[in-house]
C-alpha positions as CSV (number, residue, x, y, z in Angstrom):
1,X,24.2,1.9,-4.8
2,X,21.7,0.0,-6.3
3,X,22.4,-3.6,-7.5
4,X,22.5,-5.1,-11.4
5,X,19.2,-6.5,-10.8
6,X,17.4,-3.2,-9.9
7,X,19.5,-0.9,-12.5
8,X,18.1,-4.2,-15.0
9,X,14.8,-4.1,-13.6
10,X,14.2,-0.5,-14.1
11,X,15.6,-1.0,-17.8
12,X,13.1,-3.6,-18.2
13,X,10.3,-1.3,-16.7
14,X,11.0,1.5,-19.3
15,X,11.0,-1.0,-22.2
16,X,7.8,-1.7,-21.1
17,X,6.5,1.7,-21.1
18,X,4.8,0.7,-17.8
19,X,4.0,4.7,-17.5
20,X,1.8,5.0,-20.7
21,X,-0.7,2.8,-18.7
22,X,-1.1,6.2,-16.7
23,X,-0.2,8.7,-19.1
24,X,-3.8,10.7,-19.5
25,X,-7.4,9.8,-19.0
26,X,-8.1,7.9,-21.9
27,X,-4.9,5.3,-21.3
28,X,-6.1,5.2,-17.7
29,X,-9.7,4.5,-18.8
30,X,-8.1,1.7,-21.4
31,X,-6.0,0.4,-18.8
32,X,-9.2,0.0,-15.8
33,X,-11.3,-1.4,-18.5
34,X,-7.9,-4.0,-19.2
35,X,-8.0,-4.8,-15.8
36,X,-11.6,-5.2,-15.3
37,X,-12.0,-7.7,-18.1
38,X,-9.1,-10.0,-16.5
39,X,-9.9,-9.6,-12.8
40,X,-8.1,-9.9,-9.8
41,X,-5.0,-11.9,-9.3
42,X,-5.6,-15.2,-6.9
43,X,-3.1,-16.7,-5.0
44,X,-0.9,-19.1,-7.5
45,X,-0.3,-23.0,-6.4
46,X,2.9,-22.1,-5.7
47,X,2.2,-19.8,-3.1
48,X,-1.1,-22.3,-2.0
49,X,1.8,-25.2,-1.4
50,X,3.6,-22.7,0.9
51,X,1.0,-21.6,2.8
52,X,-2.7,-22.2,4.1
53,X,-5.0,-19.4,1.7
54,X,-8.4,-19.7,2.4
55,X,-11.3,-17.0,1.1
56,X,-14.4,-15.4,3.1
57,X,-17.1,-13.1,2.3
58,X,-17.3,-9.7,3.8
59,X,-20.4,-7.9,3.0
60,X,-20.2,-9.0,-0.6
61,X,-16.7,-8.7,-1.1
62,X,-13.6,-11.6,-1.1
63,X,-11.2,-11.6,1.5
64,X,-8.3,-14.2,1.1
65,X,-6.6,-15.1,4.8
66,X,-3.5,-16.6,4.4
67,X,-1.9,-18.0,7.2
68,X,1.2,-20.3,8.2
69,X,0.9,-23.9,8.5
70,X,1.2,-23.8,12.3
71,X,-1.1,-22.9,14.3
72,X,-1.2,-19.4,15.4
73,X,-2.9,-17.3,17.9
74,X,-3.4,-13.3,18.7
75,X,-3.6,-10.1,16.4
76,X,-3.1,-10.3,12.4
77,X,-2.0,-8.2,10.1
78,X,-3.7,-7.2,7.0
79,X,-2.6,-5.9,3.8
80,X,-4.6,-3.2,1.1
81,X,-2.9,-3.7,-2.0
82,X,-1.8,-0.6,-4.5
83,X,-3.0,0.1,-7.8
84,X,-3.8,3.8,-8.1
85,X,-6.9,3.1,-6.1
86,X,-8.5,1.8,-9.7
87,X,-6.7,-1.6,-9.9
88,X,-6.9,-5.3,-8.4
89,X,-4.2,-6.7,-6.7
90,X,-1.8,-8.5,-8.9
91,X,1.1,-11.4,-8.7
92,X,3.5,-9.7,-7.7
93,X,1.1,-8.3,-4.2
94,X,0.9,-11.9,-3.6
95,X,4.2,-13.3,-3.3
96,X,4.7,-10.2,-1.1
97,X,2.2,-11.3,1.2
98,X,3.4,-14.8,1.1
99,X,7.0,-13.9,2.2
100,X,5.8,-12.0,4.7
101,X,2.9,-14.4,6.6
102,X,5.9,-17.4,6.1
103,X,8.4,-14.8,7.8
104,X,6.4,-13.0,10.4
105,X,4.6,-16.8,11.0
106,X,1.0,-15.2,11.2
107,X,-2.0,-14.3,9.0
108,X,-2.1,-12.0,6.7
109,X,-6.0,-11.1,5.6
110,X,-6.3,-9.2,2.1
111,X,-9.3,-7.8,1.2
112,X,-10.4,-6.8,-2.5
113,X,-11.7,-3.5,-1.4
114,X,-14.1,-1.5,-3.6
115,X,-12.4,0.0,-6.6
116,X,-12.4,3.3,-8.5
117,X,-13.8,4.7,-10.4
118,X,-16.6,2.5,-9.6
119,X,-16.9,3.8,-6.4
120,X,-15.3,6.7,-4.8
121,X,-13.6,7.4,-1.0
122,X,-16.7,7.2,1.1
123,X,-17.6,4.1,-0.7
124,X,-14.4,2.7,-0.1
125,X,-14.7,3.5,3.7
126,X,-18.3,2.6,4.1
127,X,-16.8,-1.0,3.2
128,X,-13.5,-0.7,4.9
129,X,-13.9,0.8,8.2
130,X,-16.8,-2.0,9.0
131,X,-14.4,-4.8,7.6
132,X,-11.5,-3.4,9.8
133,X,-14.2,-3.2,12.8
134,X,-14.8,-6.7,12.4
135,X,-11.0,-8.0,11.6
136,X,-9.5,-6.5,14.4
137,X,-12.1,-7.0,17.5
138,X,-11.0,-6.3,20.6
139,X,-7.1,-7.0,19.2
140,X,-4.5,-3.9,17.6
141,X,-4.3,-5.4,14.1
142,X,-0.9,-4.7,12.3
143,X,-1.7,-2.5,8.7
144,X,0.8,-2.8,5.9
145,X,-0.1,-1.6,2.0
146,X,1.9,-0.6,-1.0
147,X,1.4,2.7,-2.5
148,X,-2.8,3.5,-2.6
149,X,-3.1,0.5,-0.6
150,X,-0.6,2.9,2.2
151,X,-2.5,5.9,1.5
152,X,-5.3,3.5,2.4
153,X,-3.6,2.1,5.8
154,X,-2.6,5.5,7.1
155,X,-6.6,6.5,5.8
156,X,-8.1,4.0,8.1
157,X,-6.2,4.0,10.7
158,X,-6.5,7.8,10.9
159,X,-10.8,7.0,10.6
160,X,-10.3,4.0,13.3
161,X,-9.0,6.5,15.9
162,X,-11.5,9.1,15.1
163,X,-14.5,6.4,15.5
164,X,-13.2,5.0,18.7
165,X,-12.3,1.7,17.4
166,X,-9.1,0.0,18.5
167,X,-6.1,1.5,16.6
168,X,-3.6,-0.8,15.1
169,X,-0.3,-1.5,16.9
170,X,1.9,-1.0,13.8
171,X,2.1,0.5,9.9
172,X,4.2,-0.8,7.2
173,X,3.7,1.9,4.4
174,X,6.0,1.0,1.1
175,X,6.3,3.8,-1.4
176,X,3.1,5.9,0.5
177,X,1.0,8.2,-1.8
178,X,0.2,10.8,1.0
179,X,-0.7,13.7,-1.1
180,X,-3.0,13.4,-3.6
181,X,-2.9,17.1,-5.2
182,X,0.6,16.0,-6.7
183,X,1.7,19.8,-5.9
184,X,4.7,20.0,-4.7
185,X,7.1,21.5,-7.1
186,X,10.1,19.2,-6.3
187,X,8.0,16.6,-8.2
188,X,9.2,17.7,-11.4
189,X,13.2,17.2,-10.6
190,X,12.3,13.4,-9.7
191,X,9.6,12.7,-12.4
192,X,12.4,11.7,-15.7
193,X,14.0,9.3,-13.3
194,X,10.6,7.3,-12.5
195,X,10.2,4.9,-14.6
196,X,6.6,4.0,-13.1
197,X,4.5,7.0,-12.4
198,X,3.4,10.4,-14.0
199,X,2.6,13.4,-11.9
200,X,-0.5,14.2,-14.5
201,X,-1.4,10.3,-14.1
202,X,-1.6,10.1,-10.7
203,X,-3.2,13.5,-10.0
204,X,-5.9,12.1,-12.5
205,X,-6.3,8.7,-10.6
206,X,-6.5,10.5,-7.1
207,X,-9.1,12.6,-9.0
208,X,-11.3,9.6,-9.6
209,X,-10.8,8.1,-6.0
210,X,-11.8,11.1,-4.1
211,X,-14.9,11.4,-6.2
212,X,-17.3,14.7,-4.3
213,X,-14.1,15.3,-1.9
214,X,-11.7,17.7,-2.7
215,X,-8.1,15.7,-3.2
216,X,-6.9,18.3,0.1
217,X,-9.1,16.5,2.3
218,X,-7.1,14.4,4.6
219,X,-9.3,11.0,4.1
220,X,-8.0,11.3,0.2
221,X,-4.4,13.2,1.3
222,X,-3.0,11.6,5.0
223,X,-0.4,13.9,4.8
224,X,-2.8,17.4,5.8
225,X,-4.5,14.7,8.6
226,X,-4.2,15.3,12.1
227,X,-2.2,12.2,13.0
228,X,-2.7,12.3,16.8
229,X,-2.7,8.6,18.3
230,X,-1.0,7.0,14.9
231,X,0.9,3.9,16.4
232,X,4.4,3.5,15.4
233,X,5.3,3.4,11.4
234,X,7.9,1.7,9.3
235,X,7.8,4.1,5.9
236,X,9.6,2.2,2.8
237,X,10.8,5.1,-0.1
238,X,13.1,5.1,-3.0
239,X,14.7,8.2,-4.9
240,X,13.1,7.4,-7.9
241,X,9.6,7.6,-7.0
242,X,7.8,10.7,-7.5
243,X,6.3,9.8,-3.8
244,X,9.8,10.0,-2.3
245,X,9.5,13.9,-2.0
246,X,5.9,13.4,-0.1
247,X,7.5,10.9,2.1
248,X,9.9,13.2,3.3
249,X,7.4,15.6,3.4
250,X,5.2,13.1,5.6
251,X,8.7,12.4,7.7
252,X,8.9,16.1,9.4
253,X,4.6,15.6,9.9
254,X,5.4,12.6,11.9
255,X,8.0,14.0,14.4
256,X,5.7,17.1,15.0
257,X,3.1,14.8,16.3
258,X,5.9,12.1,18.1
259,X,5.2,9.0,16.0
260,X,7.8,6.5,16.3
261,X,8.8,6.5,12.2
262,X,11.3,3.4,11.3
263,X,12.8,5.5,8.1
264,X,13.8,3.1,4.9
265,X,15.2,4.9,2.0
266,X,16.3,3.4,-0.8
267,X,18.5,5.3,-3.1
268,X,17.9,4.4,-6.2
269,X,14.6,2.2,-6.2
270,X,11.6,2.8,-8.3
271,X,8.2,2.6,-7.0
272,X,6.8,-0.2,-4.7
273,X,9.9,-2.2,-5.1
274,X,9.4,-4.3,-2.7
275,X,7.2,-6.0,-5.0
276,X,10.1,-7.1,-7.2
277,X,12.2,-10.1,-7.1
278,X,15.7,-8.1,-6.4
279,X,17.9,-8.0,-3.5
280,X,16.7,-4.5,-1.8
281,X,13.5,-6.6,-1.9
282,X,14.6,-9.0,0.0
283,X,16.2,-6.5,2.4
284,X,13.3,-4.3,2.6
285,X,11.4,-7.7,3.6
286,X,13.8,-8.3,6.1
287,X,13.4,-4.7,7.7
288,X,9.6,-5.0,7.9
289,X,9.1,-8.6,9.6
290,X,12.3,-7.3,12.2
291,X,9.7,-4.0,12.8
292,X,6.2,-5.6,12.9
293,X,8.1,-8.4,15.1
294,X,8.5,-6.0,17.6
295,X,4.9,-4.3,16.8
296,X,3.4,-8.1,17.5
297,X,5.0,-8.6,20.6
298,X,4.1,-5.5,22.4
């Protein structure tokens, strides 16, 4: 059962009208232009008090590291952000990544990957794979993300195999989009309780993502990939998410190809709640530093 604060949050959400930013291409095209007038998010002084942040450039692009106060050494983890592939990470990404780098005492690195509709999936990888090339080295990085930030994880990891590179140890995926053609029929009995995302919305945002590629093709849908040599996953859904009926989906896709798959569903959560300040955040928190933990020390 979920608790006041996450039956008040999702009242608050639908207040809001959080979905109307999605609702169509013209509100999508309004809401990208919104968002590219502001900019990203940056790390508040809040979070700068907790924790060391520092920013690099990688091939013309920020990348924020933010790391512990101790010193640390071995593999990090990094963390792709959601947004319906078209949108900067925000606040709420950020205290996120906090918790998690002051929890799991190591770096985090967040890159502000290449955007849509600016640029499309091969853009995105032409940047990505080479960043994640030179992030991990000769260590198995750790990959978490949050909704097309996940679809992005599972993405590169999938590429990183396929080039040789070395794989990451572990996956955090929180409220995964794993197939972008929005298809499956199922959608529609979900889709009044989600207070967060259209199925026409984010069929039209995976539109502008995958560019030339077809949204079928594994790089823009993981879940038709072959997934041979994925590392261990911990997969975060909630029942009223559109993407909860994918994730199960992705769930029977995983055991056909033996991943180890750490299962977290949420009855009752809306999209990417982790990102919320309500007490199945705080669990959910709890369950991903206890499973990349493990991931680290292996």
């Amino acid at each position: 059962m979920a608790s006041i604060r996450a039956e008040l949050l999702t009242v608050v959400v639908r207040a809001l009208r959080v979905r109307r930013k999605y609702d169509g291409p013209q509100r999508i095209r309004a809401t990208i232009a919104a968002d590219r007038a502001k900019g990203p998010a940056v790390p508040s002084a809040k979070i700068r008090g907790r924790v060391s942040v520092r920013e690099m450039d990688f091939r013309g692009r920020r990348v924020f590291v933010l790391s512990p106060r101790t010193a640390v050494s071995g593999p990090v983890a990094i963390y792709l952000h959601g947004g319906g592939w078209v949108e900067p990470i925000a606040d709420p990404h950020w205290e996120l990544i906090e918790a998690l780098v002051r929890r799991l005492d190591r770096p985090i690195v967040v890159p502000m990957y290449p955007l849509a509709p600016e640029c499309t999936a091969d853009e995105v990888f032409a940047w990505l794979l080479p960043f994640y090339a030179d992030i991990a080295g000769g260590d198995a990085p750790v990959l978490l993300g949050d909704s097309a930030g996940a679809n992005l994880a599972l993405s590169l990891t999938i590429q990183a195999i396929a080039d040789g590179l070395t794989a990451p140890s572990a996956l955090v995926l929180v409220s995964p989009c794993l197939d972008a053609t929005l298809s499956d029929p199922r959608l529609a009995e979900i889709e009044p309780r989600d207070p967060i995302l259209p199925v026409h919305g984010v069929a039209e945002l995976a539109r502008l993502y995958a560019g030339e590629r077809a949204v079928t093709d594994p790089l823009i849908s993981p879940l038709f990939a072959d997934l041979t040599g994925v590392p261990p996953i911990a997969l975060f859904t909630g029942t009223r998410d559109i993407l909860n009926v994918d994730a199960h989906r992705f769930r029977s896709r995983a055991a056909e190809f033996g991943i180890e798959l750490d299962w977290h569903e949420y009855p009752g959560m809306l999209h990417a709640w982790p990102l919320f300040p309500i007490p199945e955040a705080e669990r959910a928190i709890g369950e991903m530093v206890d499973f990349l933990t493990g991931a680290l020390v292996r």
